[in-house]
MOPAC internal coordinates of N, CA, C and O (Angstrom, degrees):
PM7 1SCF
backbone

  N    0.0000 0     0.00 0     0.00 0    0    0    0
  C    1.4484 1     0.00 0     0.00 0    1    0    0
  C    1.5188 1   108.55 1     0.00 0    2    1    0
  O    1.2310 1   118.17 1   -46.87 1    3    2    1
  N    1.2113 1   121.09 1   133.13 1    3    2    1
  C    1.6083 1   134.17 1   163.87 1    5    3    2
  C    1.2708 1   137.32 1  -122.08 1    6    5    3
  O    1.2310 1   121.98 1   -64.51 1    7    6    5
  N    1.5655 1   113.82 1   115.49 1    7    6    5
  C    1.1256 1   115.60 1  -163.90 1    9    7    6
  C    1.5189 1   114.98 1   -71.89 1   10    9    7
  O    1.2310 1   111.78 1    15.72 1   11   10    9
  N    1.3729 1   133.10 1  -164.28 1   11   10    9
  C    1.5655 1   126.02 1   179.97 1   13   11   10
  C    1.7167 1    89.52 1  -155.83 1   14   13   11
  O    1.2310 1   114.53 1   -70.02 1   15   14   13
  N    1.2403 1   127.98 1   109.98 1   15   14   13
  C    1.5128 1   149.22 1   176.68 1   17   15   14
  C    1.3166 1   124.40 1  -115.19 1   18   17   15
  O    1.2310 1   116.30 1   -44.28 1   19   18   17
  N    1.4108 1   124.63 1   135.72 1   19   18   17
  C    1.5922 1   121.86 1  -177.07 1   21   19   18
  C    1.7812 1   104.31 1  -121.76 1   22   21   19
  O    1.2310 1   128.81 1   -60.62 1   23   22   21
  N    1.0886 1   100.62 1   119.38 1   23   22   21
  C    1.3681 1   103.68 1  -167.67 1   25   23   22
  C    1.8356 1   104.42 1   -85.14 1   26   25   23
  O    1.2310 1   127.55 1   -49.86 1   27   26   25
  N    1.3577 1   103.08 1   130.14 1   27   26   25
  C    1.5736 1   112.06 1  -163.95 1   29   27   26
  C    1.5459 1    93.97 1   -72.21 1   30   29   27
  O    1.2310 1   106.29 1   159.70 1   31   30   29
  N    0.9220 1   143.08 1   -20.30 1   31   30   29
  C    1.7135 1   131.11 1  -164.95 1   33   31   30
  C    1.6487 1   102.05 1   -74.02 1   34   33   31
  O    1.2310 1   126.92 1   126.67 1   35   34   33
  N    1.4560 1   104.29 1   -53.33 1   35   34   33
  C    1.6267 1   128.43 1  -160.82 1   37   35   34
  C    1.2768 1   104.68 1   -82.12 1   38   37   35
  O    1.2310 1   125.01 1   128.52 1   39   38   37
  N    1.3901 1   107.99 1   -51.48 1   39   38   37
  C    1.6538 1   118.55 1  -143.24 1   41   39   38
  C    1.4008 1   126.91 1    90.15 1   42   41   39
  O    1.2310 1   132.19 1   175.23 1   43   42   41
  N    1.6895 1    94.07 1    -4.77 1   43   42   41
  C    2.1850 1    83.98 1  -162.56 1   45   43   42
  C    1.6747 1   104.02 1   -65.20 1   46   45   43
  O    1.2310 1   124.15 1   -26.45 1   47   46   45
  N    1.0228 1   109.65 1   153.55 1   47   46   45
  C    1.6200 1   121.86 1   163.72 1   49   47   46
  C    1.7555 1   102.31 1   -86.06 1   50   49   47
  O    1.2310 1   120.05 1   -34.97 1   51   50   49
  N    1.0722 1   117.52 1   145.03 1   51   50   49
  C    1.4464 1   111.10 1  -173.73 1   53   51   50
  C    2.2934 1    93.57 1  -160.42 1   54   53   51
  O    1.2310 1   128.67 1   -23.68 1   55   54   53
  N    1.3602 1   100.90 1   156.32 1   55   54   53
  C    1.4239 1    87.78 1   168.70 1   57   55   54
  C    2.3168 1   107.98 1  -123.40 1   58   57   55
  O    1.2310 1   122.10 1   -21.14 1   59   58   57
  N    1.0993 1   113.58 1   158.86 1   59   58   57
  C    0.9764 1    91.70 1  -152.45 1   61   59   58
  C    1.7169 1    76.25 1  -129.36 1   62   61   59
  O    1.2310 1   120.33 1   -33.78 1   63   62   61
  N    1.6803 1   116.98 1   146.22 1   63   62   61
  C    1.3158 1   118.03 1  -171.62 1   65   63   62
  C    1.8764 1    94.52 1  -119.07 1   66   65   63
  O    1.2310 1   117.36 1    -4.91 1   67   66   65
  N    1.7005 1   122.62 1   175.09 1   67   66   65
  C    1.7317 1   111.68 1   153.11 1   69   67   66
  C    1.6738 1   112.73 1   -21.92 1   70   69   67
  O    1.2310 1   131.10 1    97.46 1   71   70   69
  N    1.3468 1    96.18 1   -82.54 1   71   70   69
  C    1.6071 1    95.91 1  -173.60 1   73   71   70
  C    1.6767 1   128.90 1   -43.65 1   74   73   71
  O    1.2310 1   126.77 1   170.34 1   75   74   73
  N    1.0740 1   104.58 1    -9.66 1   75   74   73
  C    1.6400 1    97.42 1   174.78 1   77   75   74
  C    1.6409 1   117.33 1  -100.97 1   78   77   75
  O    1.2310 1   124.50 1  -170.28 1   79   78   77
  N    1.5228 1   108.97 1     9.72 1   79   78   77
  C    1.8579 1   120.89 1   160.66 1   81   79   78
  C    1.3347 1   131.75 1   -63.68 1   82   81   79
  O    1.2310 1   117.37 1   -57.58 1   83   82   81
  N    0.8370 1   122.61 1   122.42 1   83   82   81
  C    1.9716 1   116.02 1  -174.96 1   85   83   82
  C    1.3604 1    89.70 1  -101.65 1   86   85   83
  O    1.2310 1   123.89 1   -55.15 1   87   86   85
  N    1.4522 1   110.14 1   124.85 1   87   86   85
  C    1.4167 1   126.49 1   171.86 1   89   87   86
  C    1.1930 1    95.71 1  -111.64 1   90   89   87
  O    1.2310 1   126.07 1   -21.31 1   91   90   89
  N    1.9773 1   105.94 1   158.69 1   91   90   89
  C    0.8702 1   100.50 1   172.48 1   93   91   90
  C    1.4792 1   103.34 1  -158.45 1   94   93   91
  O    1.2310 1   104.46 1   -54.59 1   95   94   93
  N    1.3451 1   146.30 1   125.41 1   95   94   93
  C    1.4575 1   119.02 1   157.23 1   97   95   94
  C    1.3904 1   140.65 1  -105.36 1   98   97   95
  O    1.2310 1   125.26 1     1.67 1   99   98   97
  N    1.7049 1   107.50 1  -178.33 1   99   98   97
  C    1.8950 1   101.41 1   155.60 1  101   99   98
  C    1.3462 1    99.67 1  -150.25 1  102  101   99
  O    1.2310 1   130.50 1   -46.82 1  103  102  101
  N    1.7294 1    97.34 1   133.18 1  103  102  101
  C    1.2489 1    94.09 1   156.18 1  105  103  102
  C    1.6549 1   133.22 1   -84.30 1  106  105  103
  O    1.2310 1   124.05 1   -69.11 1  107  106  105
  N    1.2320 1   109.84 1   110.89 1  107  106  105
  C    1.4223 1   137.38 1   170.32 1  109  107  106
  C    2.1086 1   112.81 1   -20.68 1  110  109  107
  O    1.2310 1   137.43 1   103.16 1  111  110  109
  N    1.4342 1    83.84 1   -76.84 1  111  110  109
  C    1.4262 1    97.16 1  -169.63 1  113  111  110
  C    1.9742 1   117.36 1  -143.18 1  114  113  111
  O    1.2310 1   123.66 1   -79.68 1  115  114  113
  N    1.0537 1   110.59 1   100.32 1  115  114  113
  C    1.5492 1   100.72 1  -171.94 1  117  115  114
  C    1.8954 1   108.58 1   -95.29 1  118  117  115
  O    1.2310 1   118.29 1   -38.11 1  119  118  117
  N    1.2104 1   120.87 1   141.89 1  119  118  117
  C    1.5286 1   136.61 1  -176.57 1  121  119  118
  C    1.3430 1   125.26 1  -148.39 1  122  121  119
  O    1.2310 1   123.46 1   -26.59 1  123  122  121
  N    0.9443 1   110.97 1   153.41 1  123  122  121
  C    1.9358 1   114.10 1  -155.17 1  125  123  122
  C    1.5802 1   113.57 1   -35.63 1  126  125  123
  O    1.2310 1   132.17 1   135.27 1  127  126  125
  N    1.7189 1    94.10 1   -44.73 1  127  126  125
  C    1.4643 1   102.41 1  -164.21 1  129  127  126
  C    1.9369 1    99.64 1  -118.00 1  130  129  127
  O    1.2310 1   114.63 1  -134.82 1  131  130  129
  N    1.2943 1   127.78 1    45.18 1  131  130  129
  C    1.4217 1   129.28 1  -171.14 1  133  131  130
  C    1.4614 1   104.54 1  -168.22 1  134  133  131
  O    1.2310 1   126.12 1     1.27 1  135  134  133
  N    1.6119 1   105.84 1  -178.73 1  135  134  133
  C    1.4459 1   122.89 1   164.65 1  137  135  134
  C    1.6117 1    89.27 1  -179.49 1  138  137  135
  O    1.2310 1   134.06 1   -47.45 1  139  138  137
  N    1.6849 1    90.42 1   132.55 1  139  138  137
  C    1.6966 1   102.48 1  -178.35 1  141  139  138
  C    1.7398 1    92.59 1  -126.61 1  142  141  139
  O    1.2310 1   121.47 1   -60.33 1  143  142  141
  N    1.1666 1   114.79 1   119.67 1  143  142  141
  C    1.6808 1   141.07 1  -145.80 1  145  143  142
  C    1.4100 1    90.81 1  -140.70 1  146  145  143
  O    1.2310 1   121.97 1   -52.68 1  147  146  145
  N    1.9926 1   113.83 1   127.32 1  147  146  145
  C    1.4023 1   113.26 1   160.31 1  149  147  146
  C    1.3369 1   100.14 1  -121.87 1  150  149  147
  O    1.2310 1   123.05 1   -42.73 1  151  150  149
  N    1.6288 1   111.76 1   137.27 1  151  150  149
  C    1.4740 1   146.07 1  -163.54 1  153  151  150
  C    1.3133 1   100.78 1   -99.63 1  154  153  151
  O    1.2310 1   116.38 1   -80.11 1  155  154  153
  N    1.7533 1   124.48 1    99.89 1  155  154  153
  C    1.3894 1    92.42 1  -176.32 1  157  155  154
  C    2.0433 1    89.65 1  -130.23 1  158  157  155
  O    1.2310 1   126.95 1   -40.17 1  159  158  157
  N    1.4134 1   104.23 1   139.83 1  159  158  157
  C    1.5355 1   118.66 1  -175.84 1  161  159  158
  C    1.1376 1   117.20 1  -130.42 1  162  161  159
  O    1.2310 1   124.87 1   -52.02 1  163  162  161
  N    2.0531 1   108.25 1   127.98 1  163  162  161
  C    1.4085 1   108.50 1  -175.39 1  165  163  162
  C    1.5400 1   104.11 1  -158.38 1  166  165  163
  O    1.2310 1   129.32 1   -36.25 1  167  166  165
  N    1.4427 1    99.64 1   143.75 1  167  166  165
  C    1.4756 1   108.59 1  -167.82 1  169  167  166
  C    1.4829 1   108.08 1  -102.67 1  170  169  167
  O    1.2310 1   123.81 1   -58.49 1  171  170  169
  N    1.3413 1   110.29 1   121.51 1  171  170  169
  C    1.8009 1   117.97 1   175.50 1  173  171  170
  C    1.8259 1   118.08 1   -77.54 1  174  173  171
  O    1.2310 1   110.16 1   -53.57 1  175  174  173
  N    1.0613 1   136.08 1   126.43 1  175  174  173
  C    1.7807 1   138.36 1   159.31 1  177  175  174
  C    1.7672 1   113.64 1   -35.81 1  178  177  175
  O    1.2310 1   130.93 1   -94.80 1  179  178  177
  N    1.3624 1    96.52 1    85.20 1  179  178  177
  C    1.7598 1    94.94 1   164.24 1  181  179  178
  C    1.4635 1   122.48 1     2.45 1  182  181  179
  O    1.2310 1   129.20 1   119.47 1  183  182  181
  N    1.5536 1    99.88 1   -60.53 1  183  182  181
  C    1.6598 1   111.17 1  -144.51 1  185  183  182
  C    1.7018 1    93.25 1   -99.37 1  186  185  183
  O    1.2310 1   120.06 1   156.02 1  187  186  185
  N    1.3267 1   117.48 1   -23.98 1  187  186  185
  C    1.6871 1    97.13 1   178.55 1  189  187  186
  C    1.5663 1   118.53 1  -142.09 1  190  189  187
  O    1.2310 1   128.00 1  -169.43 1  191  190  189
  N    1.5236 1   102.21 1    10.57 1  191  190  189
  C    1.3350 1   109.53 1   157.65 1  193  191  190
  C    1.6310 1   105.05 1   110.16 1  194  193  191
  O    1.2310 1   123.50 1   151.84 1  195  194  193
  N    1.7464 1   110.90 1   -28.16 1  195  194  193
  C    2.0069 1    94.53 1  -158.17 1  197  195  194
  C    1.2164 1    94.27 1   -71.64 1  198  197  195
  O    1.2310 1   132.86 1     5.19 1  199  198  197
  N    1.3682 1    92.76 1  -174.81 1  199  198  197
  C    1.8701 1   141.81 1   161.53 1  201  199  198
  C    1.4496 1    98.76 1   -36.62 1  202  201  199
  O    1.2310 1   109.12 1   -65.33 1  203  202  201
  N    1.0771 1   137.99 1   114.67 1  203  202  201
  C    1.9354 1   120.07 1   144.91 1  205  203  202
  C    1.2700 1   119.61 1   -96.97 1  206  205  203
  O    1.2310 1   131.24 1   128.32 1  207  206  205
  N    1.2255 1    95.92 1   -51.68 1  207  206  205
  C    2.0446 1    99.94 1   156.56 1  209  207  206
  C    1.2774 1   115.64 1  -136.36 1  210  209  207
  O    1.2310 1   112.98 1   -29.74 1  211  210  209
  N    1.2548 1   130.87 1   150.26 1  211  210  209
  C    1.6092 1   151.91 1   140.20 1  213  211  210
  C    1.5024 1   114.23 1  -105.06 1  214  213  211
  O    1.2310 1   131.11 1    -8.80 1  215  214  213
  N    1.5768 1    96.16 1   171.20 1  215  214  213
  C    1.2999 1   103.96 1   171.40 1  217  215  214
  C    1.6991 1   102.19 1  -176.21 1  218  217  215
  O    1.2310 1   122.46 1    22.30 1  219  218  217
  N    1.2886 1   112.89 1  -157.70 1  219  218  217
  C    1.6484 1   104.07 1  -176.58 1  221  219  218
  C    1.3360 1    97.10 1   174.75 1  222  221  219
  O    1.2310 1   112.10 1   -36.67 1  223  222  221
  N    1.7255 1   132.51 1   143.33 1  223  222  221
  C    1.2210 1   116.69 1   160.06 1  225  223  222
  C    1.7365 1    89.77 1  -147.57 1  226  225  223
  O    1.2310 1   120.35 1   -22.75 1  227  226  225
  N    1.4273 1   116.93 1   157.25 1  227  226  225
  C    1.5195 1   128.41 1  -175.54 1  229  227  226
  C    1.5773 1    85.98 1  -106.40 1  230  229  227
  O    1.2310 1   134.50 1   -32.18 1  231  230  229
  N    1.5018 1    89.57 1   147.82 1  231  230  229
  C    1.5509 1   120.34 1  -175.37 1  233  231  230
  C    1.5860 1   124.94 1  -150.08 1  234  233  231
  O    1.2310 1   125.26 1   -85.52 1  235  234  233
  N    1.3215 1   107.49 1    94.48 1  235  234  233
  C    1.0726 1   109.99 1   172.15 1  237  235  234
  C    1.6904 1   136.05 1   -69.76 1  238  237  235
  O    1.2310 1   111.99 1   -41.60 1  239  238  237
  N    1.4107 1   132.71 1   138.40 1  239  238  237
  C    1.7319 1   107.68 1  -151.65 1  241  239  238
  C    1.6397 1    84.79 1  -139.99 1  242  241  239
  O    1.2310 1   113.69 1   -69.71 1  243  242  241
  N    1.2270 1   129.55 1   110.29 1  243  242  241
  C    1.4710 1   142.93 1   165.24 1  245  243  242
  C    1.4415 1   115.71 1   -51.12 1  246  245  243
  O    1.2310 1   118.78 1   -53.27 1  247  246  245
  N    0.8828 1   119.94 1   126.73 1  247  246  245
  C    1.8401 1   132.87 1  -168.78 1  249  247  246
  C    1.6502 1    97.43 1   -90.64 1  250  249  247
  O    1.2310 1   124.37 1   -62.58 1  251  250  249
  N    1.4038 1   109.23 1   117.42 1  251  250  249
  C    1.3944 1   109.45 1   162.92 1  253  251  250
  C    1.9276 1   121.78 1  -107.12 1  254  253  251
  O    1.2310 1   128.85 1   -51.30 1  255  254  253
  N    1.7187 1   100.55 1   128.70 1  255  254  253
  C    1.5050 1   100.80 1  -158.86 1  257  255  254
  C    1.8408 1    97.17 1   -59.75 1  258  257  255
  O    1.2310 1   132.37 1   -29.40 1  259  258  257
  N    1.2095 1    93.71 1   150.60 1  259  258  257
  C    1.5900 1    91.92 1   159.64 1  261  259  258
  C    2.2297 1   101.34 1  -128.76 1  262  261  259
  O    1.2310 1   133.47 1   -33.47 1  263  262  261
  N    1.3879 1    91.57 1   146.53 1  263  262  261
  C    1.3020 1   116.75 1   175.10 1  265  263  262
  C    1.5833 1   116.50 1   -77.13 1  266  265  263
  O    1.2310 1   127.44 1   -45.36 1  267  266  265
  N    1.1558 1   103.30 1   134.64 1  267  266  265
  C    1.9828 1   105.17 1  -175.02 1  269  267  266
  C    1.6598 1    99.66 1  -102.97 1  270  269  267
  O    1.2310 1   120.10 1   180.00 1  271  270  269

């Protein structure tokens, strides 16, 4: 899937696919039975470098024991 974005600084029209996302994380807070992790993703303008979108959301992910 490909999106189609106009970056307000430039103007360029550009289309942007998965691979053109900058991910990035941190983990927040780690505990025996958890991990609270913020996911934050944002796409830069080819032609002059800014921001076109970001965003970010925290996610906590419950540890399930496993038996040996």
């Amino acid at each position: 899937m490909t999106i189609k974005l106009k970056c307000h600084n430039c103007g360029t029209e550009f289309e942007i696919s998965e691979d053109d996302l900058d991910i990035d994380y941190d983990v927040d807070r780690l505990e025996k039975d958890s991990v609270e992790i913020t996911v934050s993703v944002s796409v830069r303008c080819p032609k002059c470098g800014r921001r076109v979108l970001q965003g970010s959301e925290s996610v906590t992910i419950m540890f399930k024991a496993r038996g040996e």
